[in-house]
PDB file of N, CA, C and O in Angstrom:
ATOM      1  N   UNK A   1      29.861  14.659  -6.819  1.00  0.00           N
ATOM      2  CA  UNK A   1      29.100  13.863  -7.762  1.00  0.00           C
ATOM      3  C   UNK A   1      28.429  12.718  -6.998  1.00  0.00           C
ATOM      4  O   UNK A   1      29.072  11.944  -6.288  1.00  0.00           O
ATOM      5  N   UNK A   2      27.261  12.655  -7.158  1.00  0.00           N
ATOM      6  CA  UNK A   2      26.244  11.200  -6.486  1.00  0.00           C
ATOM      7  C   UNK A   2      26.954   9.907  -7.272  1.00  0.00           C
ATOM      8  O   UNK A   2      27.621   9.768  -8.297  1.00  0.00           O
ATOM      9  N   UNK A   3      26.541   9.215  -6.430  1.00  0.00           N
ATOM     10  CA  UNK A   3      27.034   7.704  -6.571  1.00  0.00           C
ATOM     11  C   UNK A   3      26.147   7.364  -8.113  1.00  0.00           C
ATOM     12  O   UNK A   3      26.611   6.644  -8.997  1.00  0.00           O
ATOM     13  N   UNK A   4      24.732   8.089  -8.187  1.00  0.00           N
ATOM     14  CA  UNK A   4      24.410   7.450  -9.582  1.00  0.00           C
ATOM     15  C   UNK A   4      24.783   8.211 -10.680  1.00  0.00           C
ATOM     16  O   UNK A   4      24.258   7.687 -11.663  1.00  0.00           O
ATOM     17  N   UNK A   5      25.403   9.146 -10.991  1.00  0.00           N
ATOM     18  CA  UNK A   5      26.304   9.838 -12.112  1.00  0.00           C
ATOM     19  C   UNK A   5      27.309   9.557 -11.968  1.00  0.00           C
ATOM     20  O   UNK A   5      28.067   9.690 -12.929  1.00  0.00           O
ATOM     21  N   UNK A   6      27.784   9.075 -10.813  1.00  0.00           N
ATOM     22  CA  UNK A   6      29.502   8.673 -11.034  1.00  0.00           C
ATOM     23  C   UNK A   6      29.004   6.988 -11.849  1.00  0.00           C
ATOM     24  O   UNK A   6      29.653   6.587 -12.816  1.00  0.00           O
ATOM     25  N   UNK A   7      28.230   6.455 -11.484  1.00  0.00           N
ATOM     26  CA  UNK A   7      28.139   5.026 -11.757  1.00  0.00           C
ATOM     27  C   UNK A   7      27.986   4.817 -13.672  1.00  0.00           C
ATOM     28  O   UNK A   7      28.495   4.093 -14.528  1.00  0.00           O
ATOM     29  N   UNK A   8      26.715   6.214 -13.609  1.00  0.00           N
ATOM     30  CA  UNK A   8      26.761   6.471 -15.091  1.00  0.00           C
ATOM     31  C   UNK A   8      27.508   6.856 -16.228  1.00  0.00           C
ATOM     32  O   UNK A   8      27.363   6.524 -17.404  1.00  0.00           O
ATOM     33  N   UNK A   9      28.477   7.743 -15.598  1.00  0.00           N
ATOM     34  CA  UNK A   9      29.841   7.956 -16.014  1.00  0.00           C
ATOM     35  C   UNK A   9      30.931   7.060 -16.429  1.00  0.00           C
ATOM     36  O   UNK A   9      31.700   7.080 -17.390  1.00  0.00           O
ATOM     37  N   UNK A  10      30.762   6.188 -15.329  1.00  0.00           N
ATOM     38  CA  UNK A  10      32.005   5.077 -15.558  1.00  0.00           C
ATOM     39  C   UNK A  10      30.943   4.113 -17.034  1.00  0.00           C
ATOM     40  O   UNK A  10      31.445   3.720 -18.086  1.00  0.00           O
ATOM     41  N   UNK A  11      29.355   3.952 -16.604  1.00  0.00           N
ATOM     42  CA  UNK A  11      28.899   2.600 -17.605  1.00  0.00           C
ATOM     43  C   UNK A  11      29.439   3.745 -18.861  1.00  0.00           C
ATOM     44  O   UNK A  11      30.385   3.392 -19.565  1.00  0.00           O
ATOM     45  N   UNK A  12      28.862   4.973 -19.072  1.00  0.00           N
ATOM     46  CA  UNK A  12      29.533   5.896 -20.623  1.00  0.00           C
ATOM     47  C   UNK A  12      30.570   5.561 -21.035  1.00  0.00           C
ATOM     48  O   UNK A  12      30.686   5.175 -22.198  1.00  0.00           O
ATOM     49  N   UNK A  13      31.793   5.632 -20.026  1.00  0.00           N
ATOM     50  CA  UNK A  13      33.022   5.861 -20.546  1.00  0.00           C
ATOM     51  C   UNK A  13      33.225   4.361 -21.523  1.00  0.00           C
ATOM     52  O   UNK A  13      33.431   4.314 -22.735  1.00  0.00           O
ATOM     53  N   UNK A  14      33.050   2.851 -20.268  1.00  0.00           N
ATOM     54  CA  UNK A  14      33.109   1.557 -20.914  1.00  0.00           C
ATOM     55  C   UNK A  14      32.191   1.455 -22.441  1.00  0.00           C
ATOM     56  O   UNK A  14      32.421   0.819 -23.469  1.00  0.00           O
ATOM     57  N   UNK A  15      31.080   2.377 -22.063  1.00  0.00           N
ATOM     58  CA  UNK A  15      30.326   1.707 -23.582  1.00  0.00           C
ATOM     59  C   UNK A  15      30.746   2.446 -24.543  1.00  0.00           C
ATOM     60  O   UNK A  15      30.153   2.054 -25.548  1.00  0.00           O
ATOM     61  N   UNK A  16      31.519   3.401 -24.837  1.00  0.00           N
ATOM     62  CA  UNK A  16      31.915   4.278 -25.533  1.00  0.00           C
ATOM     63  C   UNK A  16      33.049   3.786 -26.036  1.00  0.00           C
ATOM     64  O   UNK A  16      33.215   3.791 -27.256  1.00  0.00           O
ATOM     65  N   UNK A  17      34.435   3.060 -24.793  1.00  0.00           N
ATOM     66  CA  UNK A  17      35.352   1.875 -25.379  1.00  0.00           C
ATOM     67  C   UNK A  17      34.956   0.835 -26.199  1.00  0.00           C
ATOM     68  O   UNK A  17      35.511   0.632 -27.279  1.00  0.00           O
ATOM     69  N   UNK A  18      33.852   0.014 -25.696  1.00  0.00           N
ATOM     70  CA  UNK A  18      33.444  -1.241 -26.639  1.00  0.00           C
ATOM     71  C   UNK A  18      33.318  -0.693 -27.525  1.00  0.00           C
ATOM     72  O   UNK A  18      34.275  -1.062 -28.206  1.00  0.00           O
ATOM     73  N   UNK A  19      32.392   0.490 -28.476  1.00  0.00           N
ATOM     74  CA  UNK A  19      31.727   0.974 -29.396  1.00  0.00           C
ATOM     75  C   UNK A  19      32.939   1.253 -30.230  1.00  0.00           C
ATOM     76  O   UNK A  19      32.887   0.966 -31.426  1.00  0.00           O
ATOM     77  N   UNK A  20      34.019   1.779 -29.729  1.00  0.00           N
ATOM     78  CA  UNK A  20      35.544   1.916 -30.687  1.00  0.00           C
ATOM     79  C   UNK A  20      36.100   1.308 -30.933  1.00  0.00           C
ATOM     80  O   UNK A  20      36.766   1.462 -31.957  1.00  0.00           O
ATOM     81  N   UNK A  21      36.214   0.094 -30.086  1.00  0.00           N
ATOM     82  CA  UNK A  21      36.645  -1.524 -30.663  1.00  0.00           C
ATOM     83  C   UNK A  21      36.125  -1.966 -31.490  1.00  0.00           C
ATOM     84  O   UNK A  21      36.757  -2.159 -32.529  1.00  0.00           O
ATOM     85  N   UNK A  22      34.887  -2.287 -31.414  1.00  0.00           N
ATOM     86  CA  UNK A  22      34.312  -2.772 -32.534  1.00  0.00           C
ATOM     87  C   UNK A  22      33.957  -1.824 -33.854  1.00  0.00           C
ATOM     88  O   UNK A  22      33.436  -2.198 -34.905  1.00  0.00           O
ATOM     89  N   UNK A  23      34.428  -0.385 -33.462  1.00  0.00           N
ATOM     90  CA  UNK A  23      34.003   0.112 -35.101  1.00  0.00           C
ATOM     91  C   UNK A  23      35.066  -0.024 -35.439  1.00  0.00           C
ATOM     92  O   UNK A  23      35.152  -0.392 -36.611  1.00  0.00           O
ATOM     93  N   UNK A  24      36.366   0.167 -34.710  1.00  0.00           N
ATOM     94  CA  UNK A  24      37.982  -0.334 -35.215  1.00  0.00           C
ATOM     95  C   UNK A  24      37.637  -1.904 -35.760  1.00  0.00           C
ATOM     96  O   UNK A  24      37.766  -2.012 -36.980  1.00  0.00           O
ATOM     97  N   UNK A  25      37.321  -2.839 -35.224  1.00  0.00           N
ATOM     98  CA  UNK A  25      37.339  -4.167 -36.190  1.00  0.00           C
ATOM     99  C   UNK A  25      36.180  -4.205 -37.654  1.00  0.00           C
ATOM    100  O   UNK A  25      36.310  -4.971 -38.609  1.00  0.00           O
ATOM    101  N   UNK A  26      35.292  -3.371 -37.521  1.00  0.00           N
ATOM    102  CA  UNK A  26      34.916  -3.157 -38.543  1.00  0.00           C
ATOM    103  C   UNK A  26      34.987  -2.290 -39.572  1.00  0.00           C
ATOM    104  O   UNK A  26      34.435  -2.479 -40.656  1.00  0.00           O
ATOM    105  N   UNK A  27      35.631  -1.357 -39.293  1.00  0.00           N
ATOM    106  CA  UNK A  27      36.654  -0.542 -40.130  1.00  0.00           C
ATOM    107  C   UNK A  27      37.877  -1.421 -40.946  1.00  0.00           C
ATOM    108  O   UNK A  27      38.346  -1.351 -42.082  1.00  0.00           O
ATOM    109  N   UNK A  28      38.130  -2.255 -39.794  1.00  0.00           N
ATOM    110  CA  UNK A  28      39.625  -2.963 -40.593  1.00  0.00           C
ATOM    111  C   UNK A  28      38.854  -4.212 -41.588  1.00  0.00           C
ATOM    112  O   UNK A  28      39.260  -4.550 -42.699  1.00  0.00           O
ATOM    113  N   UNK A  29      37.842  -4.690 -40.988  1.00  0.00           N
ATOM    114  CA  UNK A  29      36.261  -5.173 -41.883  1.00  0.00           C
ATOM    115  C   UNK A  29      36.886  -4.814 -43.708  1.00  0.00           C
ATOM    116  O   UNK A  29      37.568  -5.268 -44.627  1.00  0.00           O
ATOM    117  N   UNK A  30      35.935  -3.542 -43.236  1.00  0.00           N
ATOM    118  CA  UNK A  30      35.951  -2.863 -44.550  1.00  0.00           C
ATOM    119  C   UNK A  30      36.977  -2.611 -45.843  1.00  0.00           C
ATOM    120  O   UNK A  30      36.900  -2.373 -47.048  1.00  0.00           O
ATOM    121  N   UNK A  31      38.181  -2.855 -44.616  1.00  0.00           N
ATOM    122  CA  UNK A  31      39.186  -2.136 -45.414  1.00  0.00           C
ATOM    123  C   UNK A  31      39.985  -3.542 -46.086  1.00  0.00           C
ATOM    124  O   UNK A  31      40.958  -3.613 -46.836  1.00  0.00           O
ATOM    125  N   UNK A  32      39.267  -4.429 -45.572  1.00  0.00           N
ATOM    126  CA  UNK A  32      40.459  -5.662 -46.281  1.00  0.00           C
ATOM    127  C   UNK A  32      39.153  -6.140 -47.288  1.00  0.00           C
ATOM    128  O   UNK A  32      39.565  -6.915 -48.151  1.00  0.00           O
ATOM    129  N   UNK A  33      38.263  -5.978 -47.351  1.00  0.00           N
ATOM    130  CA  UNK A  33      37.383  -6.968 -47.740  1.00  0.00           C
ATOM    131  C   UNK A  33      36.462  -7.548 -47.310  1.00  0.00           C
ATOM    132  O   UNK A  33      35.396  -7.644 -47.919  1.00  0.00           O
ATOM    133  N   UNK A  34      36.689  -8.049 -46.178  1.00  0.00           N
ATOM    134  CA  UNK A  34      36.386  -9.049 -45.514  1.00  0.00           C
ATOM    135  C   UNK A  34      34.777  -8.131 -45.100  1.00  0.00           C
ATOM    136  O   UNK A  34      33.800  -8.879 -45.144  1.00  0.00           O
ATOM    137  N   UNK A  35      34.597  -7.287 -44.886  1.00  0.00           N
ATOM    138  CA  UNK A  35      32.819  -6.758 -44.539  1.00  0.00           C
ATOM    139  C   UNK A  35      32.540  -6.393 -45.403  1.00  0.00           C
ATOM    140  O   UNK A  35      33.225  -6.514 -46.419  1.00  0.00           O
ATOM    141  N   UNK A  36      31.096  -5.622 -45.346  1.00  0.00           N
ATOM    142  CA  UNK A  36      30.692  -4.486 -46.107  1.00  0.00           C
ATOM    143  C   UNK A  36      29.955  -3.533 -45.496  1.00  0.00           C
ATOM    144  O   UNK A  36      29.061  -3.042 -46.185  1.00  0.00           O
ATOM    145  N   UNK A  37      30.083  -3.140 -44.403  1.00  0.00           N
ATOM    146  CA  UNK A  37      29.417  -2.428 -43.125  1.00  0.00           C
ATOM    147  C   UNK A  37      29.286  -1.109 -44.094  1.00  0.00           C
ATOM    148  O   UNK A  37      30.225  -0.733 -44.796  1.00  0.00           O
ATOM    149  N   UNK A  38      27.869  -0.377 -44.043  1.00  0.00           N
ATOM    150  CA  UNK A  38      27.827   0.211 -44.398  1.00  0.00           C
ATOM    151  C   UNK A  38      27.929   2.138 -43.650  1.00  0.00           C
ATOM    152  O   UNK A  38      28.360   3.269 -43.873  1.00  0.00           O
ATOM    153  N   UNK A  39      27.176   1.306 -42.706  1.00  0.00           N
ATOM    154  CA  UNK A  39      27.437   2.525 -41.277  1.00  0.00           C
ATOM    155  C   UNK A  39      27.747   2.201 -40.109  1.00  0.00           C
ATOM    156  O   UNK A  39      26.950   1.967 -39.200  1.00  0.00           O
ATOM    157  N   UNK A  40      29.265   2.154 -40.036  1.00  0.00           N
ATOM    158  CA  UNK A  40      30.113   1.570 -38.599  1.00  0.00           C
ATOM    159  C   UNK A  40      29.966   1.979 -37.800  1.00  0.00           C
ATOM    160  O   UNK A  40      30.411   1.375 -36.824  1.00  0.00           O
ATOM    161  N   UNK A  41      29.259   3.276 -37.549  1.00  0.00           N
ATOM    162  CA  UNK A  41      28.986   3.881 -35.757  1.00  0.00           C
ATOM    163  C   UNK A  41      27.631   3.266 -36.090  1.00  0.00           C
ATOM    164  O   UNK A  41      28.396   2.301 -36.082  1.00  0.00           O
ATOM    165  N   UNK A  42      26.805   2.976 -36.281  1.00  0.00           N
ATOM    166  CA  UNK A  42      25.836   2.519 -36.147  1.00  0.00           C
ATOM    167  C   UNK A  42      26.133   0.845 -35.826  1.00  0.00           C
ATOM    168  O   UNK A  42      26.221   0.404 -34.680  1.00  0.00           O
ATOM    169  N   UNK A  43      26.193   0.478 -36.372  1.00  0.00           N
ATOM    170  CA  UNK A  43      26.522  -1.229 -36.354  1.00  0.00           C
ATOM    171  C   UNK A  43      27.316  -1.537 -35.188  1.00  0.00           C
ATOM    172  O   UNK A  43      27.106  -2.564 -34.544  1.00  0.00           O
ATOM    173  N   UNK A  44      28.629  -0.325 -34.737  1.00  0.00           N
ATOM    174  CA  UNK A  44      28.982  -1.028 -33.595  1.00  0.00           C
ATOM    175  C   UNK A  44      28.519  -0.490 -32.611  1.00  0.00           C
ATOM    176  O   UNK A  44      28.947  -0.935 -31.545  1.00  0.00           O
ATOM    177  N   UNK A  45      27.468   0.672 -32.533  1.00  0.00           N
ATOM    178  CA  UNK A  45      26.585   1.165 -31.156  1.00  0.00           C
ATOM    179  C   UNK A  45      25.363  -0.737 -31.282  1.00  0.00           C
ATOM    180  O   UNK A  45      25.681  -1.560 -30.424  1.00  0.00           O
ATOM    181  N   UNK A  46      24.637  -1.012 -31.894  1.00  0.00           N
ATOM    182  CA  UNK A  46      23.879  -1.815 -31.998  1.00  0.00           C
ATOM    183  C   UNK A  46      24.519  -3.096 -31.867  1.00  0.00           C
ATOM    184  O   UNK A  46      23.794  -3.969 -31.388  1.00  0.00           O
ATOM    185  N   UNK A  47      25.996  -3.521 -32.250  1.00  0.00           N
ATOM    186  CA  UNK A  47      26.547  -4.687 -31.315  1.00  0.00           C
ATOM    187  C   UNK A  47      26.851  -4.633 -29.998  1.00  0.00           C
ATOM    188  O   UNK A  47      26.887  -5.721 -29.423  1.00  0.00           O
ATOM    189  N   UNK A  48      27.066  -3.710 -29.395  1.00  0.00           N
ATOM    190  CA  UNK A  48      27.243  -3.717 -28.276  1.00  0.00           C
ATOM    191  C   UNK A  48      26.031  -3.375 -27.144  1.00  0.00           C
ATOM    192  O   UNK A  48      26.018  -3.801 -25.989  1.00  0.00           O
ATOM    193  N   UNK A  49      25.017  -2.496 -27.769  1.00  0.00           N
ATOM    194  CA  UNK A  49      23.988  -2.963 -27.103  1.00  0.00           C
ATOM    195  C   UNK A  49      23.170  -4.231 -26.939  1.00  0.00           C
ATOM    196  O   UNK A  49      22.481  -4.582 -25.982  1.00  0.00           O
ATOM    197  N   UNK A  50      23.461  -4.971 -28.356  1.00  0.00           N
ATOM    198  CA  UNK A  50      23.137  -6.347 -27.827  1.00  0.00           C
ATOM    199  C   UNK A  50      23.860  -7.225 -27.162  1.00  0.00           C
ATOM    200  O   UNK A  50      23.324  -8.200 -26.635  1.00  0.00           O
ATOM    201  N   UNK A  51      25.621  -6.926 -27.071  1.00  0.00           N
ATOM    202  CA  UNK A  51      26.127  -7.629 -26.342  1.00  0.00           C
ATOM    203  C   UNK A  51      25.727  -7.639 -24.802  1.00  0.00           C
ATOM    204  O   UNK A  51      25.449  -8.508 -23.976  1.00  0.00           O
ATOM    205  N   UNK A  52      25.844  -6.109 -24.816  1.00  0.00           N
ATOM    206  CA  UNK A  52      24.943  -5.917 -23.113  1.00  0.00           C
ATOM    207  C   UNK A  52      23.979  -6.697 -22.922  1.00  0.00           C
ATOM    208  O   UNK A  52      23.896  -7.634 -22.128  1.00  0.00           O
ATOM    209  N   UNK A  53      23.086  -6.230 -23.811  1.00  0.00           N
ATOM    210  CA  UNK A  53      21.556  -7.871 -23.685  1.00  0.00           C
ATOM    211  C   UNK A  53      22.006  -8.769 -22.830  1.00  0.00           C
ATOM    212  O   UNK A  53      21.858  -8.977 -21.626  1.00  0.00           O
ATOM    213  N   UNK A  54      22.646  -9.308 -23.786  1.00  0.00           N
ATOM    214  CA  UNK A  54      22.974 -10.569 -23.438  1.00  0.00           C
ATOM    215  C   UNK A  54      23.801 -10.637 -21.903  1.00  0.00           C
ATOM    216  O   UNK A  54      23.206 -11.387 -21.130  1.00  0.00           O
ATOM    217  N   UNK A  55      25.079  -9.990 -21.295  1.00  0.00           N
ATOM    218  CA  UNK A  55      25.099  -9.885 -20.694  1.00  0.00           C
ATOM    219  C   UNK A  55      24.514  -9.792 -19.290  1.00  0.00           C
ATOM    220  O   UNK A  55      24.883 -10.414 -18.294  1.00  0.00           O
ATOM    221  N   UNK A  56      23.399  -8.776 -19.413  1.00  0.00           N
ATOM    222  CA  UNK A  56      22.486  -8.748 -18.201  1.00  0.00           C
ATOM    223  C   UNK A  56      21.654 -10.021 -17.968  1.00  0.00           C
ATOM    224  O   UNK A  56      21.586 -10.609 -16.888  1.00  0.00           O
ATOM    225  N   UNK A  57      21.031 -10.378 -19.101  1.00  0.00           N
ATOM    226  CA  UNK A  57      20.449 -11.650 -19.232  1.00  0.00           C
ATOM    227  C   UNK A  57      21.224 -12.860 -18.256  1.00  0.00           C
ATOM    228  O   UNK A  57      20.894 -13.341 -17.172  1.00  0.00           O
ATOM    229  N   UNK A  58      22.406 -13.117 -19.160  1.00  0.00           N
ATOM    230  CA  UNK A  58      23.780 -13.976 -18.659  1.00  0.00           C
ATOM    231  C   UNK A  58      24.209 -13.947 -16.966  1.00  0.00           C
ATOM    232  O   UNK A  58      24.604 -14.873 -16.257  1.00  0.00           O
ATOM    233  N   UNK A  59      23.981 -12.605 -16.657  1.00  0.00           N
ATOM    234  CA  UNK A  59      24.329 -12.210 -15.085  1.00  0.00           C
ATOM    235  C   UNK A  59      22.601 -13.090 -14.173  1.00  0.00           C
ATOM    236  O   UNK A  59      22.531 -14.101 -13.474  1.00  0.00           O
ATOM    237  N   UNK A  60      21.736 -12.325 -14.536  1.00  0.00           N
ATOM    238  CA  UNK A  60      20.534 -12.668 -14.186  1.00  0.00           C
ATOM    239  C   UNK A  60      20.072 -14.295 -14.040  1.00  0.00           C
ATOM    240  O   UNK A  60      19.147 -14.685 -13.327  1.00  0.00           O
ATOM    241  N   UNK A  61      20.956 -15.164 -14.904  1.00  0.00           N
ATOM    242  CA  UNK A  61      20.295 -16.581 -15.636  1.00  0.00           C
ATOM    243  C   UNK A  61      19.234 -16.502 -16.124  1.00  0.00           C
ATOM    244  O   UNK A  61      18.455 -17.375 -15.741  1.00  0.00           O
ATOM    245  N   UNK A  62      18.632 -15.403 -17.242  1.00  0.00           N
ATOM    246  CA  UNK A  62      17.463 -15.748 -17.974  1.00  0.00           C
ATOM    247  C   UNK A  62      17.313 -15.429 -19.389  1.00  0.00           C
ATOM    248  O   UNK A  62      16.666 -14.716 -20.157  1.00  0.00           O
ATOM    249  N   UNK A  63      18.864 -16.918 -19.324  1.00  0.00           N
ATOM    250  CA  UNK A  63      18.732 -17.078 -20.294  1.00  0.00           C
ATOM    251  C   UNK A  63      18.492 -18.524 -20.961  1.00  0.00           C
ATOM    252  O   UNK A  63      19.181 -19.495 -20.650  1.00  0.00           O
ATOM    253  N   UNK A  64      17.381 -18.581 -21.972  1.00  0.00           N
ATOM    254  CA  UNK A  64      17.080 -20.049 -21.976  1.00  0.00           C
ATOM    255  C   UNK A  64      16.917 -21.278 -23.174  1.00  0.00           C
ATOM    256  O   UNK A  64      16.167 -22.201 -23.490  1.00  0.00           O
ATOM    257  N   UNK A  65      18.305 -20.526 -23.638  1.00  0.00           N
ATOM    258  CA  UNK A  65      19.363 -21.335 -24.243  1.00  0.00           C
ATOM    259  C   UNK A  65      20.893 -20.879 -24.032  1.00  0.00           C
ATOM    260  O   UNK A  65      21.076 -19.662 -24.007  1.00  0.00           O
ATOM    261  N   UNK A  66      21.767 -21.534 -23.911  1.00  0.00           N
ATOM    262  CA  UNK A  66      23.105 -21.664 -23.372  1.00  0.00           C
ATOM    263  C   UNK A  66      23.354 -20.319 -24.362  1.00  0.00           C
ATOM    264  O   UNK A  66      22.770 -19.714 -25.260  1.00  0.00           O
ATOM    265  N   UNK A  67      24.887 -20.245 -23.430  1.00  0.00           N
ATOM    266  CA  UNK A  67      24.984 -18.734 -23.891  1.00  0.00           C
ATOM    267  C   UNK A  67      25.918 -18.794 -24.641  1.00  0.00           C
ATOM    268  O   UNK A  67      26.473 -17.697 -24.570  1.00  0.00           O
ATOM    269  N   UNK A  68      26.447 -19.437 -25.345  1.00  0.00           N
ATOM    270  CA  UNK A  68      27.765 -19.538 -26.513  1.00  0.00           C
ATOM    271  C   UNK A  68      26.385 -19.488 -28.379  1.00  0.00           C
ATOM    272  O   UNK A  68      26.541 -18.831 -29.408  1.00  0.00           O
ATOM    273  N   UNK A  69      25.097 -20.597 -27.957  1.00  0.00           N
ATOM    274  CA  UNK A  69      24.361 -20.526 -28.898  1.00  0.00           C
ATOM    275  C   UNK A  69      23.623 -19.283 -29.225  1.00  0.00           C
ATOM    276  O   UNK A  69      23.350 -18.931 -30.373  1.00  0.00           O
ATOM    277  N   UNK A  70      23.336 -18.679 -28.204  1.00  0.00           N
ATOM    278  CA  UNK A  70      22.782 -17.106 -27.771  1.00  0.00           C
ATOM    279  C   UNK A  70      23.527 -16.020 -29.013  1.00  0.00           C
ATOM    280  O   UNK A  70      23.081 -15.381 -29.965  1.00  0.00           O
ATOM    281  N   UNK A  71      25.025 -16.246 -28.342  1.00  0.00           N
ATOM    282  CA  UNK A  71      25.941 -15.080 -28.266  1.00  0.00           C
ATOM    283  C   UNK A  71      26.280 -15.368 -30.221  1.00  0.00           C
ATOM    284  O   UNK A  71      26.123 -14.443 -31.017  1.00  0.00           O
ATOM    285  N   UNK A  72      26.794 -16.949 -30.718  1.00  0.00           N
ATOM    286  CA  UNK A  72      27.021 -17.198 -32.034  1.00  0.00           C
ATOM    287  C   UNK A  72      25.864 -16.605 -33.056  1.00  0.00           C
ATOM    288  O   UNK A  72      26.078 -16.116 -34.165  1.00  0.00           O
ATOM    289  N   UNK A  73      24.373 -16.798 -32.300  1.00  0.00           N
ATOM    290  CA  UNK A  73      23.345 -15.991 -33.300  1.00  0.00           C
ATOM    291  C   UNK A  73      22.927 -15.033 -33.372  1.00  0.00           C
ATOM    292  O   UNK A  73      21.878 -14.795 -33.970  1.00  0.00           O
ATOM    293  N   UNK A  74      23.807 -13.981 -32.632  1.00  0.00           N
ATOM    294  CA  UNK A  74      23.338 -12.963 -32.594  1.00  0.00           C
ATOM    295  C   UNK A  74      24.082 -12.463 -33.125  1.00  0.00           C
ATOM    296  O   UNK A  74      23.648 -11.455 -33.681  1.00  0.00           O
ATOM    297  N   UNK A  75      25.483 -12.717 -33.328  1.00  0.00           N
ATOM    298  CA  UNK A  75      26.842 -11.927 -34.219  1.00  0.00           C
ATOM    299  C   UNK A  75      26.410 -12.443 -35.509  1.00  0.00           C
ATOM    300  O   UNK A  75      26.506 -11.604 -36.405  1.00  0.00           O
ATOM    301  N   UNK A  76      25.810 -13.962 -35.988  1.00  0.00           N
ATOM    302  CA  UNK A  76      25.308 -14.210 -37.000  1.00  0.00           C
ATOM    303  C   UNK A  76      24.505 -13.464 -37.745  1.00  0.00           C
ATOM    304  O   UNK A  76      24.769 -13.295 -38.936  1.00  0.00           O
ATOM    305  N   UNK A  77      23.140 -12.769 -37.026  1.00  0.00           N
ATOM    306  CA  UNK A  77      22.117 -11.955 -37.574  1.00  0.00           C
ATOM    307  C   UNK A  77      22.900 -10.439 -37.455  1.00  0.00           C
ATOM    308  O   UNK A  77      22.239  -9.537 -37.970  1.00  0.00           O
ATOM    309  N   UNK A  78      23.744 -10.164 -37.068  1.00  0.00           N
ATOM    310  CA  UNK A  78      24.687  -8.698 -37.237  1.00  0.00           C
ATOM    311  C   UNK A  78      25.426  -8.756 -38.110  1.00  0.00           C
ATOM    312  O   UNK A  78      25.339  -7.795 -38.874  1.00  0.00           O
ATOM    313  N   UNK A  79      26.387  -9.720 -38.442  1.00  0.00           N
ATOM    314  CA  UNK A  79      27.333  -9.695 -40.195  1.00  0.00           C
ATOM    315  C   UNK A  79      26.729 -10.175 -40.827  1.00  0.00           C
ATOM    316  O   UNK A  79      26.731  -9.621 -41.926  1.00  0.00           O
ATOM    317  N   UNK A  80      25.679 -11.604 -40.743  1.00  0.00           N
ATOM    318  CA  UNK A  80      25.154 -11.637 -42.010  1.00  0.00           C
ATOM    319  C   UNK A  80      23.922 -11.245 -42.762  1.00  0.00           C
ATOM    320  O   UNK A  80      23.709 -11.316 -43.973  1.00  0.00           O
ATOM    321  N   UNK A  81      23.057 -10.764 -41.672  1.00  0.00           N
ATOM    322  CA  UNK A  81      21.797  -9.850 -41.549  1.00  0.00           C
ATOM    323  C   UNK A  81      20.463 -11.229 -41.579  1.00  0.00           C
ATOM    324  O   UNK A  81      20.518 -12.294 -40.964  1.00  0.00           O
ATOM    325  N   UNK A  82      19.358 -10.746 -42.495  1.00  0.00           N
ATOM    326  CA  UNK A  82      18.470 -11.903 -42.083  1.00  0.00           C
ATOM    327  C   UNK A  82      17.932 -12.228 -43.570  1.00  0.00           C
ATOM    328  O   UNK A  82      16.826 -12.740 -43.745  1.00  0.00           O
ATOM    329  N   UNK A  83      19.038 -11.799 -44.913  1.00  0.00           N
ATOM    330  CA  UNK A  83      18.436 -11.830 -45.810  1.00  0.00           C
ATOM    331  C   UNK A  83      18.686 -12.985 -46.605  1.00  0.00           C
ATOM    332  O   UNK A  83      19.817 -13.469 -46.578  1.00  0.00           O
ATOM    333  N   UNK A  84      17.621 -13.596 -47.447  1.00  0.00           N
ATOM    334  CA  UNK A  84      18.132 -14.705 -48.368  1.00  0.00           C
ATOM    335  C   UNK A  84      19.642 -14.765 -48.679  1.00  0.00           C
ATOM    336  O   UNK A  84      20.354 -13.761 -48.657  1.00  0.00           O
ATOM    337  N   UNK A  85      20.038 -15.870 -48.938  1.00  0.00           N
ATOM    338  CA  UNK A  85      21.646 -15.963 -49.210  1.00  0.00           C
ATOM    339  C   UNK A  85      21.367 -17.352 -49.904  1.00  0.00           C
ATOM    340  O   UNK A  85      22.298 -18.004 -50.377  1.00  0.00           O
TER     341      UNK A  85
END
C-alpha cells in the first residue's frame, strides 16, 4: 500500500470515529429530550466536517478570530440552526 492510501485510510478510519461519537451524543440528544436532530448521520457527518474546518484553519493560523469564538459559533449555528427564535 502507498504512503497516500495508507495516509487515507488512517484520515477514513478517524473520521468515521468522530462521525459515531457525535451521532452517539446526538442520539442520546434525542432520546432524553434535550435535541431534535432530525437526521443524525447527516448532522454528525456535517459537524465534523466543520470541525475539521476549523482545525486545518487552527493548524495553518488563518484564523481571524480566536478560536474558542470560531469553534462556540459554529456548534451554535449546528444545534440551534439560523432560524428566528
Amino acid at each position: 500500500m502507498s504512503d497516500g492510501k495508507r495516509l487515507l485510510a488512517v484520515f477514513l478510519f478517524f473520521f468515521d470515529r468522530q462521525k459515531a461519537i457525535i451521532a452517539g451524543i446526538l442520539e442520546f440528544g434525542n432520546r432524553t429530550g434535550e435535541l431534535q436532530v432530525r437526521n443524525v448521520e447527516l448532522t454528525a457527518h456535517l459537524m465534523v466536517v466543520s470541525l475539521q474546518s476549523i482545525e486545518y484553519r487552527w493548524i495553518f493560523d488563518a484564523l481571524d478570530v480566536p478560536l474558542s469564538v470560531y469553534v462556540d459559533h459554529m456548534l451554535d449555528v449546528i444545534i440551534n440552526g439560523i432560524k428566528k427564535r
